[in-house]
C-alpha positions as MATLAB code, in Angstrom:
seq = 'XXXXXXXXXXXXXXXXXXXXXXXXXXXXXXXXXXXXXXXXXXXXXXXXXXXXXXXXXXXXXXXXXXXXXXXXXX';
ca = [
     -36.630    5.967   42.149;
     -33.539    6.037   40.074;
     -32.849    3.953   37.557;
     -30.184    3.857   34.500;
     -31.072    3.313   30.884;
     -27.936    2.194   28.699;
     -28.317    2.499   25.054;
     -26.611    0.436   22.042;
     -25.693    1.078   18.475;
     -28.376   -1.423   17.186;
     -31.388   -3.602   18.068;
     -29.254   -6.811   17.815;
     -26.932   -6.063   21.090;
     -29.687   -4.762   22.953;
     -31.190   -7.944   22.810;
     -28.126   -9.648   23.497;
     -26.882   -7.820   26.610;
     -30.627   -8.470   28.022;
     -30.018  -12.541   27.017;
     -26.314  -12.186   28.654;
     -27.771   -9.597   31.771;
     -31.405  -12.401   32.759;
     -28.779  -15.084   32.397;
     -26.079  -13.763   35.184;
     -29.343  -12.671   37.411;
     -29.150   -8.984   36.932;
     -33.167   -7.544   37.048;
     -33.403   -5.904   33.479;
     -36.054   -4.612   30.942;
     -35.886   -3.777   27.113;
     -37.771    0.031   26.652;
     -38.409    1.950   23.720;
     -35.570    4.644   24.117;
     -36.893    7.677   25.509;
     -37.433   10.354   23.384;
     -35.168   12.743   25.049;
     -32.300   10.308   24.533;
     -32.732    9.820   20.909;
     -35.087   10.468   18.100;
     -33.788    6.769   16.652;
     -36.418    4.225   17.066;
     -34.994    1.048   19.189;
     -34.654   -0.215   22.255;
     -32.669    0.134   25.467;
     -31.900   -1.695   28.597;
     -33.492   -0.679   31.929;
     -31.997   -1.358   35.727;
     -31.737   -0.214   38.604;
     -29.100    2.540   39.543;
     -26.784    0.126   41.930;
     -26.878   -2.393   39.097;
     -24.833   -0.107   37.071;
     -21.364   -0.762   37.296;
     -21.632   -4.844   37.782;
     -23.836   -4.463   34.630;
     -21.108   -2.438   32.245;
     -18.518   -4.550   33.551;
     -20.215   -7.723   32.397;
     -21.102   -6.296   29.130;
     -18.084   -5.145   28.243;
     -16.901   -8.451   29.151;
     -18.759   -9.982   26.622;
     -18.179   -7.974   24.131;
     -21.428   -5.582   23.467;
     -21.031   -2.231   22.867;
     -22.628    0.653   24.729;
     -23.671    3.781   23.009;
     -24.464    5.097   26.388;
     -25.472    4.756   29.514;
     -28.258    7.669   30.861;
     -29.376    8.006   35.135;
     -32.945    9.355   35.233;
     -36.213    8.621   37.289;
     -39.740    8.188   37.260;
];
């Protein structure tokens, strides 16, 4: 199944979009960043594919910045 990854420029916003994302009843997880993606250690945020664009809008919303945002699948 699809699913989007969306990566930030540090630690601290990852945590903070997944605060802001559980809050506003979006279905997210923190993952280590897959290798592929970066070689940086850290985390990313995990949902699923149709919770994309609902998700980036409310992020950018609140202010956290994106380093990217990645489709891939199990």
């Amino acid at each position: 199944m699809p699913y989007v990854v969306i990566l930030f420029p540090s630690t601290h916003y990852a945590i903070r979009a997944e605060k802001m994302a559980k809050g506003s009843g979006f279905t997210v997880k923190l993952i280590p960043v897959p290798r592929h993606l970066s070689s940086d250690c850290g985390v990313c945020l995990r949902c699923s594919s149709d919770q994309k664009e609902p998700l980036e809008c409310l992020l950018q919303q609140e202010g956290i910045k994106i380093e990217g945002i990645h489709f891939l699948s199990d």
